[in-house]
Structures are given as structure tokens and as C-alpha cells.
C-alpha positions in Angstrom: 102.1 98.6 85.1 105.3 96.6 85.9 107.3 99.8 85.4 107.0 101.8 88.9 108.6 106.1 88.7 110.2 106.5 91.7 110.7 110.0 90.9 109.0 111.5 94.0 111.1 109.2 96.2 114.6 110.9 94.5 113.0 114.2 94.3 112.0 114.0 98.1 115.9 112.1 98.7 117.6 115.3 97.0 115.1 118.1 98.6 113.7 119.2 95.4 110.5 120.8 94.5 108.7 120.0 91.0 109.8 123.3 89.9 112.9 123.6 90.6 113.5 120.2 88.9 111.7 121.0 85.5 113.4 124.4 85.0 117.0 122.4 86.0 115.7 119.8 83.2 113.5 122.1 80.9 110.8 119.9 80.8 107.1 122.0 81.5 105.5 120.9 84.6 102.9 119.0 83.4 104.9 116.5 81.2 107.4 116.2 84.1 103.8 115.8 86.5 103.1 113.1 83.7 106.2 111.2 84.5 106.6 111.6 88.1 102.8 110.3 88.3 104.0 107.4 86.0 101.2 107.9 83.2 103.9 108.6 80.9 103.9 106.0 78.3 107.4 106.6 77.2 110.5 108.7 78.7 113.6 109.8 76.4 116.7 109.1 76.8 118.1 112.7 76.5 115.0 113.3 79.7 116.0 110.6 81.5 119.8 111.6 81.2 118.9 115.0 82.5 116.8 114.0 85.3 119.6 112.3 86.0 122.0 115.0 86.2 120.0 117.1 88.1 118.8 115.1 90.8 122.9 113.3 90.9 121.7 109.7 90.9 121.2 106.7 88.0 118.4 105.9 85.9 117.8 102.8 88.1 117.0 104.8 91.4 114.2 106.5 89.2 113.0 103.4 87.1 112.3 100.0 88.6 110.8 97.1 87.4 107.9 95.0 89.3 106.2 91.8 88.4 102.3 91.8 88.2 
């Protein structure tokens, strides 16, 4: 997939556990797993904004863009 999560990279940046993210974001565990795994298929833009927020940085340090 041309789309690569780096949400373990920010997560690991900002010291922050899996938990302690989804309950900052409200998102359960395993849709939050889902995304950081990137087998999500789809991410909103409210999520995305919160993610955001919580972990201080922009939606390009999380999303990035690859070719195959």
C-alpha cells in the first residue's frame, strides 16, 4: 500500500503507550491497533485531528505517501 502509518514512529517520538493515546483520543484499542498497524482502510478527519492533538505534531508526520 502506497500509504505508510507512521504512528508507532510518533507514538515512540512523544513516549506514549497505546493506551494512554486511545483514552487521550477515545478511540478503543483495537481500532487504534487497526490504524497504527496500517490495515485501516480509512481514517477520519475528526481521528486524525485528535491524534493529532494528542501526540502535538501534523497529520504529515503520521501519514506519508510511498510509490510501489
Amino acid at each position: 500500500m502506497p500509504i505508510i502509518v507512521n504512528l508507532d514512529v510518533m507514538m515512540a517520538k512523544r513516549k506514549m503507550s497505546l493506551n494512554e493515546l486511545s483514552e487521550k483520543v477515545d478511540i478503543t484499542l483495537s481500532n487504534l491497533s487497526i490504524l497504527k498497524t496500517g490495515k485501516a482502510k480509512a481514517v477520519r478527519f475528526s481521528t486524525l485531528e485528535a491524534i493529532c492533538r494528542a501526540l502535538d505534531c501534523q497529520p504529515g508526520d503520521i501519514l506519508e505517501f510511498r510509490e510501489e
